[in-house]
N, CA, C and O atoms as CSV, one atom per row, in Angstrom:
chain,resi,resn,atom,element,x,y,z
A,1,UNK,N,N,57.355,-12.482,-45.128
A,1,UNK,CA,C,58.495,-11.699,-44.750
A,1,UNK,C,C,58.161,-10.225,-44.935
A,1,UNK,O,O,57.724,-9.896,-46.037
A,2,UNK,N,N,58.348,-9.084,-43.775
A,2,UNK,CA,C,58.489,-7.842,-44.244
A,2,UNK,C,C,58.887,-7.383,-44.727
A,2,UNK,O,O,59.818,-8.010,-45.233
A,3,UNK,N,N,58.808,-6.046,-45.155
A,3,UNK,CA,C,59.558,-5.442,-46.384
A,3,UNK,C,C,60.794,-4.458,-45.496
A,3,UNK,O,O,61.051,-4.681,-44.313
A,4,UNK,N,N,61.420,-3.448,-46.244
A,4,UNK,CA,C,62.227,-2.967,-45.327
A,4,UNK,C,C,60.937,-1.714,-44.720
A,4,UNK,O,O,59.830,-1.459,-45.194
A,5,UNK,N,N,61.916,-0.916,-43.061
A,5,UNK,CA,C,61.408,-0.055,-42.716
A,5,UNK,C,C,62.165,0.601,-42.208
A,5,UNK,O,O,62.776,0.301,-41.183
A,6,UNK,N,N,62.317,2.124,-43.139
A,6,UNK,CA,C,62.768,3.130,-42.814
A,6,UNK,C,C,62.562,4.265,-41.547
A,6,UNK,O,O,61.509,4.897,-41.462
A,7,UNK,N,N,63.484,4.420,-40.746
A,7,UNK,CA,C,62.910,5.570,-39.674
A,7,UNK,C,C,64.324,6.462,-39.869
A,7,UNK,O,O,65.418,6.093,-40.295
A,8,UNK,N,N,63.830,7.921,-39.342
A,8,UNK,CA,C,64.777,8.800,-39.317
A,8,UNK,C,C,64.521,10.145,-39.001
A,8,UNK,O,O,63.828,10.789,-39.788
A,9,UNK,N,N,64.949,10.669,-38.009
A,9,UNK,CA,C,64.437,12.057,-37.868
A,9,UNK,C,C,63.913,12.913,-38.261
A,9,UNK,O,O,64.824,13.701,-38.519
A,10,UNK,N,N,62.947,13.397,-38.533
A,10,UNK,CA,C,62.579,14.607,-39.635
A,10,UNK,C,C,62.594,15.645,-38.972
A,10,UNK,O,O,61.487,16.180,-39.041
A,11,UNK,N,N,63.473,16.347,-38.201
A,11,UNK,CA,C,63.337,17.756,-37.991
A,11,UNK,C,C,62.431,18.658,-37.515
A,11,UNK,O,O,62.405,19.869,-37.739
A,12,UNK,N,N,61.695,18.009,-36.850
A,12,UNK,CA,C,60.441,18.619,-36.453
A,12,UNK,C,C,59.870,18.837,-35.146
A,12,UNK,O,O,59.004,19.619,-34.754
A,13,UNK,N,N,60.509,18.028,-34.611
A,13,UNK,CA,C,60.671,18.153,-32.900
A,13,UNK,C,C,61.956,17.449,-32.572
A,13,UNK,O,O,62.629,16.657,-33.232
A,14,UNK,N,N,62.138,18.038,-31.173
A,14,UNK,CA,C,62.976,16.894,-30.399
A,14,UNK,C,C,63.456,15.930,-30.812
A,14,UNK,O,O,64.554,15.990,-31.364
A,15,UNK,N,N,62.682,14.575,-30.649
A,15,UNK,CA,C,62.345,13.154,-31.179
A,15,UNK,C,C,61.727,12.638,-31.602
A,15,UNK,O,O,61.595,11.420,-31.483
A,16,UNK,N,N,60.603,13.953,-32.799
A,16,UNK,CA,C,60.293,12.957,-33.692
A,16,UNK,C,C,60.794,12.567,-34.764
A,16,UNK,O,O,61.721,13.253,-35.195
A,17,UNK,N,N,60.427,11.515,-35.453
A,17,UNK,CA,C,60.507,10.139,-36.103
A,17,UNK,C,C,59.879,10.004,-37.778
A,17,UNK,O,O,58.675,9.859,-37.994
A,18,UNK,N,N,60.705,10.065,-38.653
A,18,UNK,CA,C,59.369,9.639,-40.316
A,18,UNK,C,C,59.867,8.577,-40.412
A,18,UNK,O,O,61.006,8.368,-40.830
A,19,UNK,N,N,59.060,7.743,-40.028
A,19,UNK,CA,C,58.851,6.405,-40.708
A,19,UNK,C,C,58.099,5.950,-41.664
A,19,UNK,O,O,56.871,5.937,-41.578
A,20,UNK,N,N,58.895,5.437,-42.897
A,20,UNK,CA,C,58.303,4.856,-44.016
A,20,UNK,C,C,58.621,3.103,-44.005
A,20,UNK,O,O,59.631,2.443,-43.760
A,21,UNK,N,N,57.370,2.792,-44.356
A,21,UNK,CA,C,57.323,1.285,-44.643
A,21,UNK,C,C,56.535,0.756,-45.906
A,21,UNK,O,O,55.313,0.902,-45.891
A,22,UNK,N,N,56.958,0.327,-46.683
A,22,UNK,CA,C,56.263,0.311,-47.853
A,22,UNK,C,C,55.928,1.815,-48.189
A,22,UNK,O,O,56.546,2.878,-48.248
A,23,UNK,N,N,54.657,1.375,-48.376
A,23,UNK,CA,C,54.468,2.804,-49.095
A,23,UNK,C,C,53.606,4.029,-47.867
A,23,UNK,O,O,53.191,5.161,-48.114
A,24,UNK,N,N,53.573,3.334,-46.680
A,24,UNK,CA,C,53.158,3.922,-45.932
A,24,UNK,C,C,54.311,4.816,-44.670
A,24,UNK,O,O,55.346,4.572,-44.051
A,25,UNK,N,N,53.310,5.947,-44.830
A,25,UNK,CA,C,54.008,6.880,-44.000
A,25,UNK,C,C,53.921,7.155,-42.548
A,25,UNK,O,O,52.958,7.915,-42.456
A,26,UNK,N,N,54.341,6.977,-41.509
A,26,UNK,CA,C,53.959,7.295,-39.678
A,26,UNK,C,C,55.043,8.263,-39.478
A,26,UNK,O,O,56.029,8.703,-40.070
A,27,UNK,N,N,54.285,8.419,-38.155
A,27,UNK,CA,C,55.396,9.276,-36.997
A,27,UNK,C,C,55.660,8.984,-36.309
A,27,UNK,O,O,54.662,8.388,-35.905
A,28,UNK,N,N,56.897,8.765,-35.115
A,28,UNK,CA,C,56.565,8.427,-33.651
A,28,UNK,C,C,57.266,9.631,-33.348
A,28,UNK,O,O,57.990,10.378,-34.007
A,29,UNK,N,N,56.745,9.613,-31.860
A,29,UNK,CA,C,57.607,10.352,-30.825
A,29,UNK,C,C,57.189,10.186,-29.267
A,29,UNK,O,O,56.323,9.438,-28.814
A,30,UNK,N,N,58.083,11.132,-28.529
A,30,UNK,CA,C,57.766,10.308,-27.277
A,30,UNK,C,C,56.912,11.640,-26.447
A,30,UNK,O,O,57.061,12.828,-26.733
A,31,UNK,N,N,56.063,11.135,-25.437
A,31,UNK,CA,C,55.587,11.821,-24.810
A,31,UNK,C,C,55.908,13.439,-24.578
A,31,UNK,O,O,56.862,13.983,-25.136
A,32,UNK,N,N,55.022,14.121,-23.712
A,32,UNK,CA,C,55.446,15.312,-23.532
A,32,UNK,C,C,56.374,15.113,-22.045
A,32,UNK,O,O,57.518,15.515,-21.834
A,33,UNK,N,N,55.650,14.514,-21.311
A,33,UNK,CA,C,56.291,14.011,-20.560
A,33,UNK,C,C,57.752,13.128,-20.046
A,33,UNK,O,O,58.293,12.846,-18.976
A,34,UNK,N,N,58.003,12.896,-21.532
A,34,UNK,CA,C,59.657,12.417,-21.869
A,34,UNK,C,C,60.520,13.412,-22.610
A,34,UNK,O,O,61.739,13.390,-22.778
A,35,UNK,N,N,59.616,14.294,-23.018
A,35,UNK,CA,C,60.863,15.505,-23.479
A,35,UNK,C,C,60.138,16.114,-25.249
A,35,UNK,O,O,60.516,17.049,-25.954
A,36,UNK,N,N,59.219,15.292,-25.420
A,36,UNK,CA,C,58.805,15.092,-26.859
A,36,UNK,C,C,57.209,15.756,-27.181
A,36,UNK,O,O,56.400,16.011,-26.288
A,37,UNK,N,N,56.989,15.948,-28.510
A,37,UNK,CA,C,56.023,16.704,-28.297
A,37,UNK,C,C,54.610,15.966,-28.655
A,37,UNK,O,O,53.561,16.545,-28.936
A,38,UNK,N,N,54.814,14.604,-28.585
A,38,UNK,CA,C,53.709,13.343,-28.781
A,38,UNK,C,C,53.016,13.667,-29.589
A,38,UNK,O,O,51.822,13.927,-29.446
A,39,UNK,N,N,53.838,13.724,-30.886
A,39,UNK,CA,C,53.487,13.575,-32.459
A,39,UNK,C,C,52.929,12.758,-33.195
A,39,UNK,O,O,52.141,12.848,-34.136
A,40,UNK,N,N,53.458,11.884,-32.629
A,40,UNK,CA,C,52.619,10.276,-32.606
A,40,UNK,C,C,53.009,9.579,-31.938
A,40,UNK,O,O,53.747,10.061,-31.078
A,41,UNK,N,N,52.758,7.932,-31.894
A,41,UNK,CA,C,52.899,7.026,-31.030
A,41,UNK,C,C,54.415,6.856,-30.399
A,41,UNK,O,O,55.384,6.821,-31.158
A,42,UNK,N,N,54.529,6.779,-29.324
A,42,UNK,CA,C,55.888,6.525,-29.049
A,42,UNK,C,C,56.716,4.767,-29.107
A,42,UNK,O,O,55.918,3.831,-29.147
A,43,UNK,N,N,58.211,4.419,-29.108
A,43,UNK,CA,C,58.267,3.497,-29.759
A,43,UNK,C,C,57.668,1.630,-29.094
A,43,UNK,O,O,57.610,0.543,-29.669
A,44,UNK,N,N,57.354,2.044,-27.768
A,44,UNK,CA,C,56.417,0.918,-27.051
A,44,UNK,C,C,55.175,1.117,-27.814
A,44,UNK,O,O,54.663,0.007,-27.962
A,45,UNK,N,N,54.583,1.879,-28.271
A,45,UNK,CA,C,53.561,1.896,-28.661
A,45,UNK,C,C,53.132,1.239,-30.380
A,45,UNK,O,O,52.070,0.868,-30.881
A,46,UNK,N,N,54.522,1.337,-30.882
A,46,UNK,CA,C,54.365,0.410,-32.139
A,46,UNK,C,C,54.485,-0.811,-31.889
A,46,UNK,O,O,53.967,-1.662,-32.611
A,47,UNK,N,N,55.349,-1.165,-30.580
A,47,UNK,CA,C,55.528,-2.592,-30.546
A,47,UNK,C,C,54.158,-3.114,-29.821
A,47,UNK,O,O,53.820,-4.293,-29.922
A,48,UNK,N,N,53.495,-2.291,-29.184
A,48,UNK,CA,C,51.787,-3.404,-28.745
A,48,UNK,C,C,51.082,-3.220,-30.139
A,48,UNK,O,O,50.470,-4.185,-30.598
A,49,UNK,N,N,51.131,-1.995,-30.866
A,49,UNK,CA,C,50.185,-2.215,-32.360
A,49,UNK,C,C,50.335,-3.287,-33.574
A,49,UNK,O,O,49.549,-3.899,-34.297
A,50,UNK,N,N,51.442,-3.220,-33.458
A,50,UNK,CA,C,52.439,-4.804,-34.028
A,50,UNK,C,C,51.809,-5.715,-33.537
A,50,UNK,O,O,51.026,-6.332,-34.260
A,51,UNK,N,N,51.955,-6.056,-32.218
A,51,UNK,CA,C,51.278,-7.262,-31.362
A,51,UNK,C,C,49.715,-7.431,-31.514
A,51,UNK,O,O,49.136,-8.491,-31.752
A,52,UNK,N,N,49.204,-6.329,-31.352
A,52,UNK,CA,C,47.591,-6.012,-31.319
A,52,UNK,C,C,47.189,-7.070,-32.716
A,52,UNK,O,O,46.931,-8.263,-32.881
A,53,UNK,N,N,47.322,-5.767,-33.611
A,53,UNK,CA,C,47.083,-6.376,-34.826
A,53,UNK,C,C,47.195,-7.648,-35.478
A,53,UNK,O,O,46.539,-8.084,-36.424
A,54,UNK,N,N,48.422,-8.346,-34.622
A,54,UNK,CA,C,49.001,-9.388,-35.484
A,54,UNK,C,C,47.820,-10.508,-34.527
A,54,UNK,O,O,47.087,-11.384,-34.985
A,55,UNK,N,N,47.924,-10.249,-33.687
A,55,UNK,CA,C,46.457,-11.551,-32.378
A,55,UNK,C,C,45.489,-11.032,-33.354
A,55,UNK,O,O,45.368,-11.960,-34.153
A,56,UNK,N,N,44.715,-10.046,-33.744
A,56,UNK,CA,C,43.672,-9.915,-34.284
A,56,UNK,C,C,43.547,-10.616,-36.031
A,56,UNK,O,O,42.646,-11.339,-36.458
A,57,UNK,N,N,44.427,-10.249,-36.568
A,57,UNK,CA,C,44.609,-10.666,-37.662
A,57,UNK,C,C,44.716,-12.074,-37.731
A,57,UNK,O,O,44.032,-12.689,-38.549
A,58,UNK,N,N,45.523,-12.680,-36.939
A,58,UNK,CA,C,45.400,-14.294,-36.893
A,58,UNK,C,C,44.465,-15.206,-36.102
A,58,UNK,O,O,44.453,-16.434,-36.022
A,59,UNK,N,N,43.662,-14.256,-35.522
A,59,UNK,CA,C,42.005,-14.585,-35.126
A,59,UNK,C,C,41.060,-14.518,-36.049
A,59,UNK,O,O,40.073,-15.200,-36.325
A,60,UNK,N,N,41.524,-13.624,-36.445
A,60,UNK,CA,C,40.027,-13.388,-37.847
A,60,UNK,C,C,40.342,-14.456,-39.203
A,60,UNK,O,O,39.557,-14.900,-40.041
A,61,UNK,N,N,42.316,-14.728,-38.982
A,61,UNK,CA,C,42.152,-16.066,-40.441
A,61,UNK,C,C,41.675,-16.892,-39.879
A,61,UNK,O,O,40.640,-17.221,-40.459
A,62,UNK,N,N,41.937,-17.736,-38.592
A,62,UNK,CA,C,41.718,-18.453,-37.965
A,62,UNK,C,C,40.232,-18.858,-37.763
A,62,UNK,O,O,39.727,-19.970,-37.918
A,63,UNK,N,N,39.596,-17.584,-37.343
A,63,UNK,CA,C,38.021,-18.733,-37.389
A,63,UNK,C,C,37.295,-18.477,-38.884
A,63,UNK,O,O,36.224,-19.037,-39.117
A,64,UNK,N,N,37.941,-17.581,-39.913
A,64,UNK,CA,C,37.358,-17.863,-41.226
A,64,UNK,C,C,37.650,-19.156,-41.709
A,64,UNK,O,O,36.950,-19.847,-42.448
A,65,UNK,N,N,38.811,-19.430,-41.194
A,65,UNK,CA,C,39.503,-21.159,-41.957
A,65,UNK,C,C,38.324,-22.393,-41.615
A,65,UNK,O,O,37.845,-23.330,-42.253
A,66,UNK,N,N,38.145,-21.801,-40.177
A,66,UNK,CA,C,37.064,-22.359,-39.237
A,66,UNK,C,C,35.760,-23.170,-39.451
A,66,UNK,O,O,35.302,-24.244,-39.061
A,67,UNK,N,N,35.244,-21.790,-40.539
A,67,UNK,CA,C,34.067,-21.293,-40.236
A,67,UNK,C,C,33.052,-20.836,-39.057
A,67,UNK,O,O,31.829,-20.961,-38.992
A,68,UNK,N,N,34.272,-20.079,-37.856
A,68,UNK,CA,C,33.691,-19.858,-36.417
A,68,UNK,C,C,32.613,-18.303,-36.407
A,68,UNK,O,O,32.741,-17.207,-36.952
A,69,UNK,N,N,32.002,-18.652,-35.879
A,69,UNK,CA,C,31.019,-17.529,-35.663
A,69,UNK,C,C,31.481,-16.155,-34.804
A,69,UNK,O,O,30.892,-15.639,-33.854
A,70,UNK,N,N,32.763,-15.726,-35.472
A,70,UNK,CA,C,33.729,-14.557,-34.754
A,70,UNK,C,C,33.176,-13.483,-35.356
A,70,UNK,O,O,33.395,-13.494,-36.567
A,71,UNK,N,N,32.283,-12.181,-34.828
A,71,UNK,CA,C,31.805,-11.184,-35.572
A,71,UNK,C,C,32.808,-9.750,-35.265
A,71,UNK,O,O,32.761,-8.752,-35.985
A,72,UNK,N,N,33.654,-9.880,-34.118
A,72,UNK,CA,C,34.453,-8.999,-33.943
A,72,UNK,C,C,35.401,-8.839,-33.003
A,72,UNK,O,O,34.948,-8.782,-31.860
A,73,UNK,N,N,36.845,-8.726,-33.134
A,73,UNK,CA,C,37.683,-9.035,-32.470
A,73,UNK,C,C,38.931,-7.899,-31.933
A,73,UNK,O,O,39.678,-7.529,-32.839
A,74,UNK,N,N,39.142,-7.462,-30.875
A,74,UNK,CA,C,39.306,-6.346,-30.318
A,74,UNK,C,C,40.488,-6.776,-29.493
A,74,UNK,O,O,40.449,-7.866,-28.923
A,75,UNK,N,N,41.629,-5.919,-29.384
A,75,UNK,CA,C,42.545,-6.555,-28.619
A,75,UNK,C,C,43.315,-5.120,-28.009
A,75,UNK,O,O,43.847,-4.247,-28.695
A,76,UNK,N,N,43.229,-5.152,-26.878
A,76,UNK,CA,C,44.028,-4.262,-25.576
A,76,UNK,C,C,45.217,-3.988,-25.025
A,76,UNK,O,O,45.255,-4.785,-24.088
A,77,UNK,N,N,46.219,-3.369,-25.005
A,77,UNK,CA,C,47.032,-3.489,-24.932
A,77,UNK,C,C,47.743,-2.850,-23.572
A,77,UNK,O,O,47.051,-1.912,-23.177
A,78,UNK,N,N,48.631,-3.014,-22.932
A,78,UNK,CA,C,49.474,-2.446,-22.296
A,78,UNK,C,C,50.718,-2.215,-22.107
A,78,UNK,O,O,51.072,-2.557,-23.235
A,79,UNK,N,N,52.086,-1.785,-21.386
A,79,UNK,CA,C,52.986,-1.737,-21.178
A,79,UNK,C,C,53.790,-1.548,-19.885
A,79,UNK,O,O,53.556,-0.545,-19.211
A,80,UNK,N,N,54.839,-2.543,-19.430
A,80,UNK,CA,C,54.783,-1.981,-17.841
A,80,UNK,C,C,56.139,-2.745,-17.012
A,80,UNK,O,O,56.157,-3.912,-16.621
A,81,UNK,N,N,56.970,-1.980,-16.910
A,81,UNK,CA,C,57.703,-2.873,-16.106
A,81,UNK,C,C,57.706,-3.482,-14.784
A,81,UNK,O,O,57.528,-2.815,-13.765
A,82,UNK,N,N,57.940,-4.960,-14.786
A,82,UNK,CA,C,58.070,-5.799,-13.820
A,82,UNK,C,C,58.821,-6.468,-13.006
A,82,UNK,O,O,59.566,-7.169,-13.690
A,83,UNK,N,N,58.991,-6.598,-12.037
A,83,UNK,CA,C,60.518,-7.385,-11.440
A,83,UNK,C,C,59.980,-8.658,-11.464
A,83,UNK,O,O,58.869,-9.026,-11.084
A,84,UNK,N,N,61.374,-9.634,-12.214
A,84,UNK,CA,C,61.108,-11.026,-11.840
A,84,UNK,C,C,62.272,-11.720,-11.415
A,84,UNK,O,O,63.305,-11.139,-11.748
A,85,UNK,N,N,62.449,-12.878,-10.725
A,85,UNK,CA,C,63.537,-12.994,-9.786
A,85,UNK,C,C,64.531,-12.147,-9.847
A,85,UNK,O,O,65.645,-12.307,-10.346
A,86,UNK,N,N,63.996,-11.066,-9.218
A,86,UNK,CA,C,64.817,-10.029,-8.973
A,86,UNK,C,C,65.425,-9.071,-10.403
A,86,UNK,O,O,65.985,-7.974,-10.405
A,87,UNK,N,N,65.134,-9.790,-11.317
A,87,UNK,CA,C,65.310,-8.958,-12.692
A,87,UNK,C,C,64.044,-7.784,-13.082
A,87,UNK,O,O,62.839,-8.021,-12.990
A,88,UNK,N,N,64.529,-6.754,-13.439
A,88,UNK,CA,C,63.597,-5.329,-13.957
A,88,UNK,C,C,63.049,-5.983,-15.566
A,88,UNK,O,O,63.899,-5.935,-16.455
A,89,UNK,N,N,61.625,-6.596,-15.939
A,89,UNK,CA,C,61.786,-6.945,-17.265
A,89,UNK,C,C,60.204,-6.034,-17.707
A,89,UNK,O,O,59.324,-5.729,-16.902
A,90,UNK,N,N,60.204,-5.734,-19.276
A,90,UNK,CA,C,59.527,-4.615,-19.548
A,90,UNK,C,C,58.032,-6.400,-19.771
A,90,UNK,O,O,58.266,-7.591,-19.981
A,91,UNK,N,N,56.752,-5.683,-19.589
A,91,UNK,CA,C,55.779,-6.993,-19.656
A,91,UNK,C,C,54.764,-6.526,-20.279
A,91,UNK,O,O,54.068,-5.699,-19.691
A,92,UNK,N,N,54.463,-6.889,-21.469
A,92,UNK,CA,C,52.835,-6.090,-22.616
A,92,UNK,C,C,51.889,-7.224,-21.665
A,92,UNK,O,O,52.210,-8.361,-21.321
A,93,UNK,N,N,50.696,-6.514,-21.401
A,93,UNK,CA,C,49.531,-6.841,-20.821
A,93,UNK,C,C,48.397,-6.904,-22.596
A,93,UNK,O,O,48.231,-5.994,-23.408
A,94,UNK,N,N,47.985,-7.973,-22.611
A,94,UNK,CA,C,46.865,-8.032,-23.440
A,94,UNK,C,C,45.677,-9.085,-23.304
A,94,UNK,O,O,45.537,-10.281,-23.047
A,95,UNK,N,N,44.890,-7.959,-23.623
A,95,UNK,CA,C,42.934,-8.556,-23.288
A,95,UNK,C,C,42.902,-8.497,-24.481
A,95,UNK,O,O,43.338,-7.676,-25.288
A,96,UNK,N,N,42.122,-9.818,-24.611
A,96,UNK,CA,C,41.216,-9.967,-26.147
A,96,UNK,C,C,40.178,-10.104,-25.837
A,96,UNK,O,O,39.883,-10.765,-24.841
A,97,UNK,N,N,38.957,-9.280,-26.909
A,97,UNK,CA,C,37.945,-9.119,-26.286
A,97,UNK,C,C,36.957,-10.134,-27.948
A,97,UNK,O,O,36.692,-9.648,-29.048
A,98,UNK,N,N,36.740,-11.234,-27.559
A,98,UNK,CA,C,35.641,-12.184,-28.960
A,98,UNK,C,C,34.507,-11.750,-28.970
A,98,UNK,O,O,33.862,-11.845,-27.925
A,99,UNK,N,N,34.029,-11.270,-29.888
A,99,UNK,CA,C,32.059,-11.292,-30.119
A,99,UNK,C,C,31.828,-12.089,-31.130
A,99,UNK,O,O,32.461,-12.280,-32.169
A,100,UNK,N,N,30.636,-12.639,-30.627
A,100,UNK,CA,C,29.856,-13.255,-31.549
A,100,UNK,C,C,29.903,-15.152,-30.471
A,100,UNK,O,O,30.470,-15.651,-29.499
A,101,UNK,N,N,28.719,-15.577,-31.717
A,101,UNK,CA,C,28.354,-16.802,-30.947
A,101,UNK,C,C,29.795,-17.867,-30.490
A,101,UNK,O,O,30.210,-18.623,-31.368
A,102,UNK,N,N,30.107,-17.867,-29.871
A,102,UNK,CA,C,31.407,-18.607,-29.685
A,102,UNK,C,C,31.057,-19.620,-28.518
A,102,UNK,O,O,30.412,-19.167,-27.572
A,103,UNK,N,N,31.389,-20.807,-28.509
A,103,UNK,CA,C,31.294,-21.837,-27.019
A,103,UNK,C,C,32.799,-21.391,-26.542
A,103,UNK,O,O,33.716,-20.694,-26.976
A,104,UNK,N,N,32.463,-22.347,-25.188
A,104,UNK,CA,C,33.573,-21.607,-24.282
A,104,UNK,C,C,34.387,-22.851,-24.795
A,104,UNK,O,O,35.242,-22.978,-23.919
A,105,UNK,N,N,34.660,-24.126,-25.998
A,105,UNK,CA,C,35.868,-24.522,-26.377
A,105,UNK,C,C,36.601,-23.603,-27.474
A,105,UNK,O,O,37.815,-23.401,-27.521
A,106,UNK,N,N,35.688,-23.118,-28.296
A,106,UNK,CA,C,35.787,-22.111,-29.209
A,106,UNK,C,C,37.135,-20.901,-28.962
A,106,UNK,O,O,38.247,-20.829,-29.484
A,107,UNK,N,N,36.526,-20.142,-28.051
A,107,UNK,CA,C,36.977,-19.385,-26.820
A,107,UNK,C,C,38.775,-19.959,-26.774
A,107,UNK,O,O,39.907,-19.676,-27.167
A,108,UNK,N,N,38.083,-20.823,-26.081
A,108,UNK,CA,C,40.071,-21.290,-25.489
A,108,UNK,C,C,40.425,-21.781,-26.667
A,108,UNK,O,O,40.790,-22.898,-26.299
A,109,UNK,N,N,40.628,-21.764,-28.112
A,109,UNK,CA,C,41.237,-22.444,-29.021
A,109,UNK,C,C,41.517,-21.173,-29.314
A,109,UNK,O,O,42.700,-20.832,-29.318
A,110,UNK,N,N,40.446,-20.182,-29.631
A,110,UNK,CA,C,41.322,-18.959,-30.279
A,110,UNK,C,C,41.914,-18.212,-29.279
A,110,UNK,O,O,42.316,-17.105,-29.636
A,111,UNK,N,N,42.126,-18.612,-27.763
A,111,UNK,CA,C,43.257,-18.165,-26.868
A,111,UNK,C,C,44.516,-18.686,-27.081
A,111,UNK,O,O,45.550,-18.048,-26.883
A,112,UNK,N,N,44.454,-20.069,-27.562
A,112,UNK,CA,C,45.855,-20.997,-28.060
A,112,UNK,C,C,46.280,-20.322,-29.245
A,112,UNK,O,O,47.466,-20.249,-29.565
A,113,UNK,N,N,45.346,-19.827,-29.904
A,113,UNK,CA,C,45.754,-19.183,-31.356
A,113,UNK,C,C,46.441,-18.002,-31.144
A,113,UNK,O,O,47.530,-17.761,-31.666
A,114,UNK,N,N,45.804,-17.197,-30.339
A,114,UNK,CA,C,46.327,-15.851,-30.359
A,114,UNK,C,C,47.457,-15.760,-29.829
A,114,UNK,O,O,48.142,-14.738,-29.851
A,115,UNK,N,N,47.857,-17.126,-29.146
A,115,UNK,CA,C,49.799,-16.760,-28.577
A,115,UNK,C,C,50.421,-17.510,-29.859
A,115,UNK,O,O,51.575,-17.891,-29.663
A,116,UNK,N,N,49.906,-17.794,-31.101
A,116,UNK,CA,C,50.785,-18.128,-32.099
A,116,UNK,C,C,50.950,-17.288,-33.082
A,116,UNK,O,O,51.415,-17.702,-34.144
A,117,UNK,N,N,50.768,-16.592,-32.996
A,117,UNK,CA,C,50.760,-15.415,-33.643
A,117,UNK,C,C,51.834,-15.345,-34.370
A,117,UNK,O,O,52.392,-16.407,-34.094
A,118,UNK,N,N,52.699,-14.633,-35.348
A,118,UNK,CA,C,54.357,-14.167,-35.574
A,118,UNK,C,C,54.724,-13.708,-34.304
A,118,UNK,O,O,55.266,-14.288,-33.364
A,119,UNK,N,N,54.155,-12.055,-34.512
A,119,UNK,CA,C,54.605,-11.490,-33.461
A,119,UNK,C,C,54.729,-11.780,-32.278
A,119,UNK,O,O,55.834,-11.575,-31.777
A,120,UNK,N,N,53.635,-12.358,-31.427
A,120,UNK,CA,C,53.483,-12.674,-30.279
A,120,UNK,C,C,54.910,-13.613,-29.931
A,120,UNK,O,O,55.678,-13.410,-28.991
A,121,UNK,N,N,55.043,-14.959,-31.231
A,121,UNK,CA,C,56.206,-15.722,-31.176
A,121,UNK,C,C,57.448,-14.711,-30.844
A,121,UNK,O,O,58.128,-14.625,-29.821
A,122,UNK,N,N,57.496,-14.083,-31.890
A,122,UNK,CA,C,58.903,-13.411,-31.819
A,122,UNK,C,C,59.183,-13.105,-30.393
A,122,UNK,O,O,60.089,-13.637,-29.752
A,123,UNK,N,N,58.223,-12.078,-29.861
A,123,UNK,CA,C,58.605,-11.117,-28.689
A,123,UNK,C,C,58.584,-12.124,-27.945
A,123,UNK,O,O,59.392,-11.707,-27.115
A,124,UNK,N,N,58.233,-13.370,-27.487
A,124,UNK,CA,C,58.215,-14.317,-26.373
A,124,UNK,C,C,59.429,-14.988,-25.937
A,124,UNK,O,O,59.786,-15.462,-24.858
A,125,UNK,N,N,60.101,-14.866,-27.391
A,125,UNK,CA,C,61.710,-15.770,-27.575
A,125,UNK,C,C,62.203,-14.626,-27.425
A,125,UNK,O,O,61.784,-13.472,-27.331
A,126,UNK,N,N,63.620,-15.395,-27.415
A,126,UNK,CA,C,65.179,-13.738,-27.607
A,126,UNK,C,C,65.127,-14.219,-28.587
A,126,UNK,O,O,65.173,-15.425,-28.829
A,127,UNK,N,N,64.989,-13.078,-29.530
A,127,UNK,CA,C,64.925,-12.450,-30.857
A,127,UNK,C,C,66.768,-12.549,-30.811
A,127,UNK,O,O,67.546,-12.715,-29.871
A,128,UNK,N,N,66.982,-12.359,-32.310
A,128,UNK,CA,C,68.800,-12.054,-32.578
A,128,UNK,C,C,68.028,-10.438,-33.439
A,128,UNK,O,O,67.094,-10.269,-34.222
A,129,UNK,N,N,68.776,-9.749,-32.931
A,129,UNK,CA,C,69.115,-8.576,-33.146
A,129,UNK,C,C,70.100,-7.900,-33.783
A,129,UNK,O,O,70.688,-7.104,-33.051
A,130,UNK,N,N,70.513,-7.958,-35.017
A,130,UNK,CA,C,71.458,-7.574,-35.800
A,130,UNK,C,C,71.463,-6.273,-35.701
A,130,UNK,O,O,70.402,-5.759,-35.346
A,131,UNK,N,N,72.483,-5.496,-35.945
A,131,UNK,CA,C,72.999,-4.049,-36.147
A,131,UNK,C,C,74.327,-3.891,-36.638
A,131,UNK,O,O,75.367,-4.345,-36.162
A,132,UNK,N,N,74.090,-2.901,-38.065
A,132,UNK,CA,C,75.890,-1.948,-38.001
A,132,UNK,C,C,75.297,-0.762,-38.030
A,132,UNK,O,O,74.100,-0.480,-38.082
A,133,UNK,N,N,76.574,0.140,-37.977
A,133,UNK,CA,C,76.847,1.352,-37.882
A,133,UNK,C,C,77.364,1.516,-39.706
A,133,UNK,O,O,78.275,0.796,-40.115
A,134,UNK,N,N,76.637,2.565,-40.699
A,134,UNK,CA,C,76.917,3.435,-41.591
A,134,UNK,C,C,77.117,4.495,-41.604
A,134,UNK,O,O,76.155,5.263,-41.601
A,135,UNK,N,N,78.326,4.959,-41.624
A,135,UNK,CA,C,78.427,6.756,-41.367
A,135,UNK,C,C,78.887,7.806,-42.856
A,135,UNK,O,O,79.799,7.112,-43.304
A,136,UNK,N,N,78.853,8.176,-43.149
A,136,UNK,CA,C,78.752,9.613,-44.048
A,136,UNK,C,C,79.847,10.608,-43.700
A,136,UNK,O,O,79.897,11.696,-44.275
């Protein structure tokens, strides 16, 4: 389970963002091209690093559990909206890229793996999305 994660304006541009999570500190913001002065990642961009990481991370337990000959594991990301029956839906594009001695069953098992991911799960389903409003 995650811990909590704090975001909140810091005053510093437009739209950027201090986000604390644990004990770690980020930024986001959005492009220059959206109004922002691309301070850091904007907020599609945490959600493929989320994703990234989490395929990579459960590739690398995965063939250690193994003992698979995985020497390095690299994962690509994109973002992009798509129409599907006639619906506008937003679609992450991802390449995984395996090195090392792997057979091509090898291969397609840690392709089955990498859509089990957490993350990958989550974003595939409708998520429940809780929210209130606290005001001051």
């Amino acid at each position: 389970m995650s811990g909590i994660v704090v975001v909140a304006e810091n005053g510093k541009g437009r739209y950027q963002q201090a986000i604390t999570a644990g004990q770690h500190q980020l930024i986001a913001d959005e492009p220059a091209s959206m109004g922002g002065a691309d301070a850091g990642p904007a907020p599609f961009d945490f959600i493929m690093s989320g994703l990234g990481a989490c395929t990579s991370m459960t590739l690398r337990m995965y063939a250690e559990r193994k003992g698979l000959a995985l020497t390095r594991v690299s994962v690509a990301l994109s973002h992009e909206k798509v129409e599907i029956g006639g619906v506008t839906r937003d679609r992450i594009n991802r390449s995984i890229t395996l090195e090392g001695e792997l057979s091509d069953d090898q291969r397609q098992r840690l392709l089955e793996i990498a859509n089990k991911c957490p993350v990958h799960r989550a974003l595939s389903q409708s998520m429940v999305l809780a929210c209130e409003l606290t005001t001051r």
